[in-house]
BAFI-3210 file (N, C-alpha, C; in Angstrom, 3 decimals, decimal comma, padded with zeros to 6 digits):
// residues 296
n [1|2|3|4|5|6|7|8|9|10|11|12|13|14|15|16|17|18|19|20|21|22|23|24|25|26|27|28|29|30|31|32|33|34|35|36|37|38|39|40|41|42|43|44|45|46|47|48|49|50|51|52|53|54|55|56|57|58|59|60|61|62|63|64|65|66|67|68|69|70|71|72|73|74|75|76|77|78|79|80|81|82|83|84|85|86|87|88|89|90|91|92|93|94|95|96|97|98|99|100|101|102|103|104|105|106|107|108|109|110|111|112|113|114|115|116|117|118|119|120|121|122|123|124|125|126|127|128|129|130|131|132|133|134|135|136|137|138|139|140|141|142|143|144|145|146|147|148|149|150|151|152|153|154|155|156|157|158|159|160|161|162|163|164|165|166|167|168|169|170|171|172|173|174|175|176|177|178|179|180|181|182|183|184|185|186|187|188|189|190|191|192|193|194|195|196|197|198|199|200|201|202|203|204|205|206|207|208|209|210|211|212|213|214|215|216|217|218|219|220|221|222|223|224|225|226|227|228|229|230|231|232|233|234|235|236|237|238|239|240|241|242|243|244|245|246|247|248|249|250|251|252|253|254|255|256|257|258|259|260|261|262|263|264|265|266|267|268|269|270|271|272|273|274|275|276|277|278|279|280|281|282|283|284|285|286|287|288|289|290|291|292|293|294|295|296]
n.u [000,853|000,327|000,987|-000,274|000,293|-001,998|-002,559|-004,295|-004,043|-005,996|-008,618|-008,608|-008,367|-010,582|-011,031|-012,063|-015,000|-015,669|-015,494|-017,247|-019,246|-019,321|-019,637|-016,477|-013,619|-010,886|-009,571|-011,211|-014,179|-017,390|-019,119|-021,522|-023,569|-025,532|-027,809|-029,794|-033,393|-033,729|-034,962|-035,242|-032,478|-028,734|-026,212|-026,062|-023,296|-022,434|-022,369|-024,709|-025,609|-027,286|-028,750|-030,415|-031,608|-032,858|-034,969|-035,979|-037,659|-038,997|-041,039|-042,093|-043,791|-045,386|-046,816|-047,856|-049,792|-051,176|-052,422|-053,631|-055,625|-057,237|-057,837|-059,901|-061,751|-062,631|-063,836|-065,648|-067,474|-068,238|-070,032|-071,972|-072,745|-073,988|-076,382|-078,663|-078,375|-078,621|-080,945|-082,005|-080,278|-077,747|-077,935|-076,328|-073,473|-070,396|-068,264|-066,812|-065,265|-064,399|-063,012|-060,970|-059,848|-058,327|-056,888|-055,454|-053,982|-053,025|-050,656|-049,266|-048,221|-046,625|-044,920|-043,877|-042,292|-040,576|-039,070|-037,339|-036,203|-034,972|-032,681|-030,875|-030,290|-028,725|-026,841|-025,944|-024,969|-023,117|-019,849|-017,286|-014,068|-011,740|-010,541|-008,609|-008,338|-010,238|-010,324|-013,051|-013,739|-016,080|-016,488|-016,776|-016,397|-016,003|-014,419|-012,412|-009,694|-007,909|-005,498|-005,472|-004,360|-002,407|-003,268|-001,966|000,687|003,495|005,315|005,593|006,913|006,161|003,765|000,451|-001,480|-003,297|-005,303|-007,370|-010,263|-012,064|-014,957|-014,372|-014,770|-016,397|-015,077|-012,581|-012,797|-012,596|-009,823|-008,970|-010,194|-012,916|-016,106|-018,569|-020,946|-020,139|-019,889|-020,573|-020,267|-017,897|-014,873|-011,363|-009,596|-009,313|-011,159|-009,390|-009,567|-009,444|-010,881|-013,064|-012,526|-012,902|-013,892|-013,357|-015,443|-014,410|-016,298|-016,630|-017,274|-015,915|-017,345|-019,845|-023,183|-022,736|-023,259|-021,932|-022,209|-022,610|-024,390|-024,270|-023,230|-024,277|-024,396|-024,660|-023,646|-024,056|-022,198|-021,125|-020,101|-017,599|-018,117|-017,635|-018,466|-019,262|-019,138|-019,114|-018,095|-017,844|-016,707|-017,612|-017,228|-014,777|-014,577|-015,360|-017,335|-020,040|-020,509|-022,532|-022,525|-025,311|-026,765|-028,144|-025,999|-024,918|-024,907|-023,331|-023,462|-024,736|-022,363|-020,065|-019,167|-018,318|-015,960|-015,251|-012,708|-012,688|-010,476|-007,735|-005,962|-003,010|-002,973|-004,279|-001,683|000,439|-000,550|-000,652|002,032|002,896|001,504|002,431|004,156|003,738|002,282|-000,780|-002,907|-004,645|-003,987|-005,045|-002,693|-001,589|-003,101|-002,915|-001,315|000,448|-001,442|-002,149|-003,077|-004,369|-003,391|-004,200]
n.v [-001,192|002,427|004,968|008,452|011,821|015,018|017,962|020,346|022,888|022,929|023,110|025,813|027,072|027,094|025,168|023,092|023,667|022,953|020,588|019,755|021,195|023,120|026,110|027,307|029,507|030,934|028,335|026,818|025,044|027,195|026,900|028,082|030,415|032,724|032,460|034,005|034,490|032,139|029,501|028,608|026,783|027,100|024,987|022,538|022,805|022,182|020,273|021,972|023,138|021,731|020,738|022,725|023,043|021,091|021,186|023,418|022,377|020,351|021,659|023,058|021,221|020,854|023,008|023,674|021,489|022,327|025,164|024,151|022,627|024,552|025,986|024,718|024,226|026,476|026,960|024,891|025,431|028,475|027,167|025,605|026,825|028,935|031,779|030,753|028,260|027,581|028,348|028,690|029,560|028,050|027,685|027,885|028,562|027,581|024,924|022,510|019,907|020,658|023,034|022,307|020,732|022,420|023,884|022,028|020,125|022,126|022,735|020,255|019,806|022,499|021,283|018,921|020,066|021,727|019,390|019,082|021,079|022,260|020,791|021,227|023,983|024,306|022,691|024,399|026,776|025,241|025,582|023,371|022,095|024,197|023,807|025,106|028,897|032,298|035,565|037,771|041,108|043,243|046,146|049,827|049,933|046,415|043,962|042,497|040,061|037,764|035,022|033,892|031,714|030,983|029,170|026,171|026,283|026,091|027,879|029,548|032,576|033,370|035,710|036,944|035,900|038,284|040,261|042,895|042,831|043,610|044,480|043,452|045,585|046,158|045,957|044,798|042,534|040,327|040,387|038,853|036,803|036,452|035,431|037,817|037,792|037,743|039,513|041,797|040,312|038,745|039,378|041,266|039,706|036,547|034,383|031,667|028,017|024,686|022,120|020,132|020,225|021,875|024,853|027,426|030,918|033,914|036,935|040,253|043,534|046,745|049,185|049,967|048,202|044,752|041,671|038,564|036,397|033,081|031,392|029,242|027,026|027,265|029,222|032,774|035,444|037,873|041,117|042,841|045,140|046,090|043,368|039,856|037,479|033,773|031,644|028,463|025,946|023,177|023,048|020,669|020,288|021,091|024,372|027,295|030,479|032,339|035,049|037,388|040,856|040,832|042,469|045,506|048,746|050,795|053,127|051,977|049,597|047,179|046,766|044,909|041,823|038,629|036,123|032,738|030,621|027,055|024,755|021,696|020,404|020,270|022,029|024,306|024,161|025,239|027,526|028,925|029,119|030,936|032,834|033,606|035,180|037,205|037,009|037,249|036,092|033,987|032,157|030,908|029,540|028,507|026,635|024,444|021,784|018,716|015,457|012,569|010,171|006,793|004,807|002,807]
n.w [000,000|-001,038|000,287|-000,265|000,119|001,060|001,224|003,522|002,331|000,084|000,606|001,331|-001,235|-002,271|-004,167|-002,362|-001,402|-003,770|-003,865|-001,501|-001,499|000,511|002,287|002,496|004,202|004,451|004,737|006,407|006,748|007,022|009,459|011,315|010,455|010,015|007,359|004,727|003,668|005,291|007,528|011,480|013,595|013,369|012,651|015,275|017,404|019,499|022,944|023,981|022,738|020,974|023,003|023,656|021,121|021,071|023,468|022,616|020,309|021,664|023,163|021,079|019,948|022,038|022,791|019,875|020,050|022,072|021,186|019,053|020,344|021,884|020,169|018,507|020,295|020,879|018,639|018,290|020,964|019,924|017,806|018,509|021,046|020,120|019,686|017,977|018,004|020,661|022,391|025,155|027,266|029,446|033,528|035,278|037,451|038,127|037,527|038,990|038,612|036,070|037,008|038,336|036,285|034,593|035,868|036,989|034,785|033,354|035,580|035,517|033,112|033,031|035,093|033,960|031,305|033,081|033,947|032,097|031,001|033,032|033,829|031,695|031,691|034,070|033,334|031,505|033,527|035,292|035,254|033,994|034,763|033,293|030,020|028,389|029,026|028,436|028,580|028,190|026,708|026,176|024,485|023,477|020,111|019,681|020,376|023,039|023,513|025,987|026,383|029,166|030,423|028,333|026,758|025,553|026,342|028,669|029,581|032,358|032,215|029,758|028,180|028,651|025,289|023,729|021,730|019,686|018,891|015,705|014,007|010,371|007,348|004,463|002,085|002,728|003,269|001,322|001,090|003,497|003,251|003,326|001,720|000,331|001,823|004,416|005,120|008,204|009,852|010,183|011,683|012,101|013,973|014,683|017,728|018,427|018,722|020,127|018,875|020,353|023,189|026,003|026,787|028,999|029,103|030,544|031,137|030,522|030,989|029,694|029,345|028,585|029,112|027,035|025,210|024,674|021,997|020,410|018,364|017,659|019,340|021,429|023,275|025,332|027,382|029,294|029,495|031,853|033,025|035,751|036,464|036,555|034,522|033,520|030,780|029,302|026,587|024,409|021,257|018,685|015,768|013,584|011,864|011,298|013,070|013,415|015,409|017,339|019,454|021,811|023,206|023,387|022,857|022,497|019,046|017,497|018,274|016,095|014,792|016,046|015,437|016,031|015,771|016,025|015,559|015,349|015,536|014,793|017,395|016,607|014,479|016,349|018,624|016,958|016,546|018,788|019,470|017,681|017,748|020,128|019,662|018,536|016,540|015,745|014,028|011,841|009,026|005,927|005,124|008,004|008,171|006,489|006,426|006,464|005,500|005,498|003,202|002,774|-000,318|-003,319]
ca.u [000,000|001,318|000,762|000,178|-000,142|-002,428|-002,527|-005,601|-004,321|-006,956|-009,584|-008,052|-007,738|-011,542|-011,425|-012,799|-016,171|-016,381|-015,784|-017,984|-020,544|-019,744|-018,655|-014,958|-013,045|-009,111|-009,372|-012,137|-015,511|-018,260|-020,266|-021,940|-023,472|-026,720|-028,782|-030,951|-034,391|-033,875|-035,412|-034,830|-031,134|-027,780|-026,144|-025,157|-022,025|-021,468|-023,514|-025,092|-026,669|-028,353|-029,741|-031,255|-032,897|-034,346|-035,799|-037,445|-038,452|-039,683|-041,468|-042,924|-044,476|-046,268|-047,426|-048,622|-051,158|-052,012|-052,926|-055,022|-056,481|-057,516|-058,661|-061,098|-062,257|-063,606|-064,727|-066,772|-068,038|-069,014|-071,137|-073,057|-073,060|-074,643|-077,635|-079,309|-078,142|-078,776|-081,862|-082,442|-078,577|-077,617|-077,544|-075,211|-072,270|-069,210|-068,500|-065,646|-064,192|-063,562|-062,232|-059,978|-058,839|-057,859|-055,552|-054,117|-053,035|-051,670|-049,299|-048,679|-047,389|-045,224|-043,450|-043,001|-041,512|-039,707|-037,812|-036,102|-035,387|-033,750|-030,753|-030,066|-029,955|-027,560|-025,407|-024,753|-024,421|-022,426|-018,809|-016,266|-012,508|-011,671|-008,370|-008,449|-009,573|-009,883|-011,066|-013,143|-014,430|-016,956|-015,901|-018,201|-017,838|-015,286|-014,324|-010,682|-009,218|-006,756|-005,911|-004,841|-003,172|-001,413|-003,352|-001,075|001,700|003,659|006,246|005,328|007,259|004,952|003,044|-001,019|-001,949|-003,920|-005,552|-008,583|-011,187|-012,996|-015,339|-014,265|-015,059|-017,146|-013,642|-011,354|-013,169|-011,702|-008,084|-009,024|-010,514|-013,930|-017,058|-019,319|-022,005|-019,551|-020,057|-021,194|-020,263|-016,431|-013,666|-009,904|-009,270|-010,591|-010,828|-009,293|-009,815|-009,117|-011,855|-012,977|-011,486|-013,551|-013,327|-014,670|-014,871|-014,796|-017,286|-016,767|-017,608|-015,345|-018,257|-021,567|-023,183|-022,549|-023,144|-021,154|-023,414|-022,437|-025,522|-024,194|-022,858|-025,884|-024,116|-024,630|-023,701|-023,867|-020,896|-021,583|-018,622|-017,482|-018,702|-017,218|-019,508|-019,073|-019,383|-018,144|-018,565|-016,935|-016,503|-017,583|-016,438|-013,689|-015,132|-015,481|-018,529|-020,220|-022,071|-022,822|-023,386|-026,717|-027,349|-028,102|-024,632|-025,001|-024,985|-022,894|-023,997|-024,624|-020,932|-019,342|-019,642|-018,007|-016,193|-014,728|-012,211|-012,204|-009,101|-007,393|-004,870|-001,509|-003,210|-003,927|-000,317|001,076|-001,142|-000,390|003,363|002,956|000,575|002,719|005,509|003,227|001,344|-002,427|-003,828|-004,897|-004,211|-004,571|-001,030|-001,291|-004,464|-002,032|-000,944|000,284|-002,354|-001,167|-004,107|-003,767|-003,866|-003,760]
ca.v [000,000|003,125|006,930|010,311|013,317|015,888|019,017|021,263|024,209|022,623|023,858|027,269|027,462|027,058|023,403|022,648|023,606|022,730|019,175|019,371|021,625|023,876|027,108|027,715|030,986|031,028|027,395|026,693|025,125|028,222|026,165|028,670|031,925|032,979|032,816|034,682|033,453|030,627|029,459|027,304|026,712|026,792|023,759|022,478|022,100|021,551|019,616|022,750|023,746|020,182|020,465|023,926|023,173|019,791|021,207|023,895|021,218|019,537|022,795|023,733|020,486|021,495|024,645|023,429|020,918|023,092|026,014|023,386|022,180|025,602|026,690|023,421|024,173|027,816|026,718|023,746|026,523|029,262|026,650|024,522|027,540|030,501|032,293|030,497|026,264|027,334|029,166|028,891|029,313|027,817|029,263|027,411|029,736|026,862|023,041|022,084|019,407|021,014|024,129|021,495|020,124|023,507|024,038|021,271|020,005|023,333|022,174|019,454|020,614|023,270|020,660|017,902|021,055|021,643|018,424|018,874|022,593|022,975|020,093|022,102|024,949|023,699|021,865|025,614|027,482|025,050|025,989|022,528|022,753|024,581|022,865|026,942|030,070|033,078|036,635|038,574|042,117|044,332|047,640|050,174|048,634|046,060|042,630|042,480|038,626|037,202|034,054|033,772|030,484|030,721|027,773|024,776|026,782|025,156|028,451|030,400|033,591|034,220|036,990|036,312|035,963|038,984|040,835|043,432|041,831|044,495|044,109|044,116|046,625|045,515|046,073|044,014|040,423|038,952|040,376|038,370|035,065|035,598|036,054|039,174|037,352|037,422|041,228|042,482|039,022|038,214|040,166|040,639|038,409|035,712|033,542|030,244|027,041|023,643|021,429|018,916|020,855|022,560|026,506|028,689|032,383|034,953|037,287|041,923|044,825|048,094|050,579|049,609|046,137|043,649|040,775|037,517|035,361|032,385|030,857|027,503|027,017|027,384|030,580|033,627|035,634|039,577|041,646|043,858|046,684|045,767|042,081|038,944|035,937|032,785|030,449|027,636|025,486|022,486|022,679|018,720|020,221|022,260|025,395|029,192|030,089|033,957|035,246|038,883|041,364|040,739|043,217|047,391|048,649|052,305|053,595|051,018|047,901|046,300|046,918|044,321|040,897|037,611|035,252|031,650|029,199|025,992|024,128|020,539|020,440|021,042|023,493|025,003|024,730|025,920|028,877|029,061|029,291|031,901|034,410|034,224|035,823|038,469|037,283|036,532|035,719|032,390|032,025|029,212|028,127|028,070|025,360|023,508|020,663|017,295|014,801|010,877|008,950|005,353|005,034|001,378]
ca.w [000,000|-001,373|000,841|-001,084|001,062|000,555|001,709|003,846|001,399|-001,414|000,861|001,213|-002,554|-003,293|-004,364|-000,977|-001,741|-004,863|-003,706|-000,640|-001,555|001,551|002,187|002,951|004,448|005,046|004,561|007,228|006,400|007,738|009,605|012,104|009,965|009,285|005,879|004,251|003,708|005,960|009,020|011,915|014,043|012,931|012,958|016,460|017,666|020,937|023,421|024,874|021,229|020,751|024,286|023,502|020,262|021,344|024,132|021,681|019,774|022,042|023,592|020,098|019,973|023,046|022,356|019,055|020,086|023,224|020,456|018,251|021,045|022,507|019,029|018,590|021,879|020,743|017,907|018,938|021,692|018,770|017,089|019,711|021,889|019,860|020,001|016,994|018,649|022,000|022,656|026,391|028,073|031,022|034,306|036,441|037,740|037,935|037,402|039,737|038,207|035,222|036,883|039,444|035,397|033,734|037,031|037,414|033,647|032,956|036,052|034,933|031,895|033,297|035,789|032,818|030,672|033,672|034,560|030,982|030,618|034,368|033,429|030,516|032,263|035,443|033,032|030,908|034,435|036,217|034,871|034,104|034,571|031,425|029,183|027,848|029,765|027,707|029,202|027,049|027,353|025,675|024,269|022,387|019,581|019,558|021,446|023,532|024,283|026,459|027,019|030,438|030,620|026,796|026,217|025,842|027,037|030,016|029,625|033,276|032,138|028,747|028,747|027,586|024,237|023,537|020,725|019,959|017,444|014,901|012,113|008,871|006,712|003,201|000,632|003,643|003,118|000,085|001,757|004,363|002,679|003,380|000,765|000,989|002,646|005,710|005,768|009,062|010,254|010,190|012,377|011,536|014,586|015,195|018,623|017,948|019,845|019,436|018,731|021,831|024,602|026,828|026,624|029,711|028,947|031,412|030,324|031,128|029,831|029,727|029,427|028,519|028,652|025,973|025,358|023,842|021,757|019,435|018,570|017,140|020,417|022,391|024,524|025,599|028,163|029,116|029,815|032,375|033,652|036,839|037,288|035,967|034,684|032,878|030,090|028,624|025,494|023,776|019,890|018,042|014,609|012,886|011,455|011,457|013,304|013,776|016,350|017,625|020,389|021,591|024,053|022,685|023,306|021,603|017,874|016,511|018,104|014,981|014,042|016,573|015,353|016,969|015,108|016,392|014,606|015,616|014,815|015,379|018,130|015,836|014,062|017,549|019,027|016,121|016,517|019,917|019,478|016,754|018,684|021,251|019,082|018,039|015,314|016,659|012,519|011,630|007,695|004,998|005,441|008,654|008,083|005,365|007,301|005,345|006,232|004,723|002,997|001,836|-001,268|-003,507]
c.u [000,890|000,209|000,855|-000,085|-000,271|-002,496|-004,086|-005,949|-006,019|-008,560|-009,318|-007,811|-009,168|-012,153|-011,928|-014,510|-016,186|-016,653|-017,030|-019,348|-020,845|-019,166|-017,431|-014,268|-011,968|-009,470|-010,270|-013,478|-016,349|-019,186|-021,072|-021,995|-025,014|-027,379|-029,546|-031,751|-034,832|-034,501|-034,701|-033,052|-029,996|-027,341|-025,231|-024,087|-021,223|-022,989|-024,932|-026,262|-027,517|-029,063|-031,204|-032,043|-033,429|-035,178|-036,738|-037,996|-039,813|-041,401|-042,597|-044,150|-045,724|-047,405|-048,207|-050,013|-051,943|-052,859|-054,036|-056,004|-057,713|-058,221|-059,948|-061,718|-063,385|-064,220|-065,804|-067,849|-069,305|-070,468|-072,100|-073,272|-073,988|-076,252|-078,608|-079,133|-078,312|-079,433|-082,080|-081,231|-078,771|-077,395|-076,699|-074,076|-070,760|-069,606|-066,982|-065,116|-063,329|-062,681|-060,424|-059,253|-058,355|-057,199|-054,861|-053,644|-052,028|-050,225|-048,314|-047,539|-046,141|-044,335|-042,888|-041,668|-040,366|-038,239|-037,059|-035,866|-034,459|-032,503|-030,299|-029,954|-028,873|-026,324|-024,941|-024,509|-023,375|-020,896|-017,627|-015,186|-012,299|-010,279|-008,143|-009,230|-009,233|-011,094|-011,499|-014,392|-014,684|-016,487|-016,614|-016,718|-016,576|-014,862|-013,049|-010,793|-008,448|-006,619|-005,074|-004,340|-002,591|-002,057|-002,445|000,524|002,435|004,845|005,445|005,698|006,571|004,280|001,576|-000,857|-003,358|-004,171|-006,682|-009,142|-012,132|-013,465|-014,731|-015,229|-015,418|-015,508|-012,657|-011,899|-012,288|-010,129|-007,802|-009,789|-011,630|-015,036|-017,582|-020,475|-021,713|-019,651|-021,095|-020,786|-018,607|-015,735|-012,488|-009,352|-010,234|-010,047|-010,675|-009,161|-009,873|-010,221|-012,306|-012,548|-012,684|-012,849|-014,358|-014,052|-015,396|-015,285|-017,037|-017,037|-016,252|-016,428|-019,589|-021,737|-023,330|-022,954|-022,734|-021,798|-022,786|-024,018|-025,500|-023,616|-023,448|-025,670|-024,383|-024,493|-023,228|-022,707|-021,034|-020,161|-018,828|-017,759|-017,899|-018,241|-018,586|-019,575|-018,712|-019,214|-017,353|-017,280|-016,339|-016,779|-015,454|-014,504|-014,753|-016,801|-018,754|-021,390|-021,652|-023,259|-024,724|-026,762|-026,525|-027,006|-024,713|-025,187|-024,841|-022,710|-024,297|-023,162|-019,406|-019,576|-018,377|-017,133|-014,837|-014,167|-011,849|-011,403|-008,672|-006,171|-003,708|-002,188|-002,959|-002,497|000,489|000,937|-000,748|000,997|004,114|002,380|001,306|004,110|005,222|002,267|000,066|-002,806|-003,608|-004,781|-004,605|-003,884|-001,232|-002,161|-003,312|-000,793|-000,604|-000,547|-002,199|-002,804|-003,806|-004,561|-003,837|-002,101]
c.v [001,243|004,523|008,044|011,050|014,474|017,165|020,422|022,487|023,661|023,502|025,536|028,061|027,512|025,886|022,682|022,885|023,432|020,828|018,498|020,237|022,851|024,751|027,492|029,409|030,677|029,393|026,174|026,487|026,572|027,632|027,199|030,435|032,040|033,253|033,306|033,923|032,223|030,562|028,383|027,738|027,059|025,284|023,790|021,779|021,911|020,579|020,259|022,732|022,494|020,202|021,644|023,637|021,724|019,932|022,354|023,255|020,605|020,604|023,572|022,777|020,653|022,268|024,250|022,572|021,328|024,011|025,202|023,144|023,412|026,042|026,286|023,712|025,578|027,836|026,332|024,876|027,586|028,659|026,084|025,548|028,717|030,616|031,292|028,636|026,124|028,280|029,707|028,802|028,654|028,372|029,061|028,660|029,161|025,288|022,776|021,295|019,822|022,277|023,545|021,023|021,365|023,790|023,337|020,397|020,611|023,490|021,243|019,244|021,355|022,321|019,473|018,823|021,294|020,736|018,506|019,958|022,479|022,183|021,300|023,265|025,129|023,420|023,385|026,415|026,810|024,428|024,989|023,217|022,796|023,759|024,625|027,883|030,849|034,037|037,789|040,123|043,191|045,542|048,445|050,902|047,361|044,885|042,999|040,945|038,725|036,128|033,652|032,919|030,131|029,687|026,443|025,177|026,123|026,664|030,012|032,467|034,115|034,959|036,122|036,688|037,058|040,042|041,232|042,549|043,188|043,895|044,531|044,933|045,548|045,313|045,341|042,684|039,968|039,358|039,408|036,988|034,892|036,335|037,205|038,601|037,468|038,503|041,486|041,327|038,154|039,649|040,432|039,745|037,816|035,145|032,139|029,381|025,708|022,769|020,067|018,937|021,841|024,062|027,188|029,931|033,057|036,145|038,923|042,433|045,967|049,438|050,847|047,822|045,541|042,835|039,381|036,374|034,700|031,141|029,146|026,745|027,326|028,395|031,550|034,546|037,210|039,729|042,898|044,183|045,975|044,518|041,038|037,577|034,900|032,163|029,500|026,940|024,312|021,851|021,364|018,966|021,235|023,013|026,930|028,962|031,553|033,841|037,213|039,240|041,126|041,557|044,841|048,065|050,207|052,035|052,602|049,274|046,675|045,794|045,695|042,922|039,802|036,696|034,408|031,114|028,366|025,534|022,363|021,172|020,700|021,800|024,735|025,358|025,167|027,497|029,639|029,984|030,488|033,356|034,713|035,176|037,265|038,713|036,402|036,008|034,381|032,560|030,816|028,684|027,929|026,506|024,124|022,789|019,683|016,412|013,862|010,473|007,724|005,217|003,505|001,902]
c.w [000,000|-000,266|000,171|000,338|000,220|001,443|002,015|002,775|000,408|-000,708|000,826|-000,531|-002,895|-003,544|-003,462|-001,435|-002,601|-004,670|-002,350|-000,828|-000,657|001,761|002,853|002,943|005,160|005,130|005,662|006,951|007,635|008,222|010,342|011,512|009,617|008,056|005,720|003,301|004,583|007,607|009,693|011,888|013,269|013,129|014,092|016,720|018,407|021,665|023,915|023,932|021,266|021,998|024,178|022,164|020,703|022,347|023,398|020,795|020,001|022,667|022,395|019,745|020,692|023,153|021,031|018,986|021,380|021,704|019,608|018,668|021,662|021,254|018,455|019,023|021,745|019,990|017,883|019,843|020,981|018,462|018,060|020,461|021,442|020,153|019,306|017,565|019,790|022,456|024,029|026,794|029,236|031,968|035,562|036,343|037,620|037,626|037,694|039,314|036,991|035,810|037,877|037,702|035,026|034,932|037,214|036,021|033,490|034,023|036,213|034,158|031,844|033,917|034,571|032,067|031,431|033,901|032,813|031,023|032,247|034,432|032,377|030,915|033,238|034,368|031,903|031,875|035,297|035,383|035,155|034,168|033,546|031,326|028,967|028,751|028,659|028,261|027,910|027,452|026,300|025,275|023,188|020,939|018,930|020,708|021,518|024,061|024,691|026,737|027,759|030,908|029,236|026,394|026,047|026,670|028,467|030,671|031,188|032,949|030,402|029,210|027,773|026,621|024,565|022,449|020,799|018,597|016,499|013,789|010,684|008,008|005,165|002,040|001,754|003,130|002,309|000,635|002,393|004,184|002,764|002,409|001,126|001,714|004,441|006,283|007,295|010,759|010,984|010,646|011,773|011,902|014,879|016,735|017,983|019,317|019,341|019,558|020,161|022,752|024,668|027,438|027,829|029,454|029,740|030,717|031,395|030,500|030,576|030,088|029,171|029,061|027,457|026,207|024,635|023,837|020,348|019,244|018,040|018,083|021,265|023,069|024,520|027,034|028,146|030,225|030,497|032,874|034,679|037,445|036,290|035,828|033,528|031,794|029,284|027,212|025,360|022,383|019,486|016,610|014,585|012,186|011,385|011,900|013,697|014,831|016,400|018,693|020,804|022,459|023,579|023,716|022,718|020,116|017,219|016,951|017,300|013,906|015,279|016,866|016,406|016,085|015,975|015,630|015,223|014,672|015,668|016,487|017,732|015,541|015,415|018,418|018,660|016,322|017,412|020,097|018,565|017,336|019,805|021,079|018,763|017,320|015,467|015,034|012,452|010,524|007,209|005,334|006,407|009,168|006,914|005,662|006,619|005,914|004,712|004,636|002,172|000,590|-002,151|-005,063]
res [x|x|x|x|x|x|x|x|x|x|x|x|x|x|x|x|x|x|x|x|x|x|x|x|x|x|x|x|x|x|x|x|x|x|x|x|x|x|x|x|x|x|x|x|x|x|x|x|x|x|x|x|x|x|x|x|x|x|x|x|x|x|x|x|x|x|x|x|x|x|x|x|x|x|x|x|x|x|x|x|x|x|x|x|x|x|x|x|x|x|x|x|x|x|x|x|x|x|x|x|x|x|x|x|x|x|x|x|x|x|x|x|x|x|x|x|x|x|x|x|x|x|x|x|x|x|x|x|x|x|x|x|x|x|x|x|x|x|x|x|x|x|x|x|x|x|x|x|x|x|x|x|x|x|x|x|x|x|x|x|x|x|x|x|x|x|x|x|x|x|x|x|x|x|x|x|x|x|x|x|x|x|x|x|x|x|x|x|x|x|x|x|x|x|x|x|x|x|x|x|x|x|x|x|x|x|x|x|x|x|x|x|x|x|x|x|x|x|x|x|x|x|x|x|x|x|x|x|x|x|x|x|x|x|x|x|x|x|x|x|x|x|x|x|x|x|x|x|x|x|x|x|x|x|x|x|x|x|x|x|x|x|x|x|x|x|x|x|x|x|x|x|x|x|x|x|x|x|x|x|x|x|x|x|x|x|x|x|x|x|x|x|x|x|x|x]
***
């Protein structure tokens, strides 16, 4: 059995989507971006995200045959009840068992709903030992990182990895590898993180409140001045993934998007070992790895 090696560049060149169908930026499928026209999630990609849309799932389900049911119910009412099908009304005032059922279903309901939304809730507030910390803080209109243990780093006398994040500007994208669809969407820096490692981010603000929201990653969490909160996540695929401020931040709130690259572990310590020289950018090359497939 003979070995070629191919090289990640092919995605970085284009030929990546043409062979998968999917969109590529700096050599990074885009899994995590919003479409136009489209409804319904992003695709999830940690455990957090799959917990959050199956419990709206499950939740819409709910709500949908409550609303049918409730709509039946007035209907049926309308007709059998009107003036013209029911000449002489009735003149009773209550009927206790039904008013003992319309109280106690509807609590029913809420505690079933309950015992699944409050795990998923505990398990995104209650904060694992991160492999990565990384402190990130609000600024009108602009994200600041650090990441306060270098990430794989073992070197005590490094200083953090730190860099500000801004949106690109509409004529920067293609400099920067990514389509115009990415407009409003893609940073200069990005946060990178290695795929299957558990990331908590300490969550501030500088001067207003913010707030740091990746939505393919089930998180969000506001960045208030003076307080420190939490969240974590752990990336299943390799990607690029956008999110955005969510909380009204002034004027240009709409001008301070989010963007994540997950990466494999070399990619990541490579990255690591490079940002800590000076140079925070993730490129193509630095995605253009030899990777051995057997070949006959």
């Amino acid at each position: 059995m003979r070995h070629s090696t191919i090289f990640k560049a092919v995605a970085a060149s284009g030929l990546g989507s043409l062979l998968s169908g999917a969109a590529f930026a700096q050599g990074l499928e885009v899994v995590g971006q919003p479409l136009p026209q489209k409804m319904g999630f992003q695709p999830a990609a940690t455990e957090l995200a799959r917990d959050l849309q199956g419990l709206d799932h499950m939740i819409l389900i709910i709500i949908t045959v409550i609303t049918i049911f409730v709509t039946g119910l007035l209907i049926w009412v309308m007709i059998r009840y009107n003036t013209k099908a029911n000449k002489t009304p009735a003149t009773f005032t209550h009927n206790s068992p039904l008013e003992v059922a319309w109280t106690v279903i509807p609590i029913l309901i809420l505690v079933f709903i309950g015992a699944f939304s409050l795990p998923v809730l505990f398990k995104q507030q209650e904060i694992p030992t991160a492999d990565i910390t990384i402190k990130v803080i609000g600024n009108q209109w602009y994200w600041s990182y650090e990441y306060t243990d270098n990430g794989v780093t073992e070197d005590a006398e490094a200083e953090p990895i730190a860099f500000d994040s801004f949106m690109l500007a509409r004529e920067d994208l293609a400099a920067h590898g990514y389509e115009d669809s990415a407009y409003l969407l893609a940073t200069d820096t990005a946060v990178v993180v290695p795929v299957g490692k558990t990331i908590v981010m300490n969550v501030t603000a500088a001067d207003v409140i913010h707030s740091w929201k990746i939505p393919a990653f089930g998180v969000m969490q506001d960045a208030v001045p003076g307080r420190l909160a939490q969240l974590w996540f752990s990336a299943e695929r390799e990607g690029i993934y956008f999110g955005q401020c969510s909380e009204l931040c002034g004027k240009d709130h709409a001008y301070m998007p989010i963007t994540v690259k997950v990466v494999s572990e070399d990619v990541y310590a490579a990255w690591v070992a490079k940002a800590e020289a000076g140079d925070v950018m993730l490129s193509a090359a630095d995605l253009a790895q030899p990777v051995e497939l057997a070949s006959n």
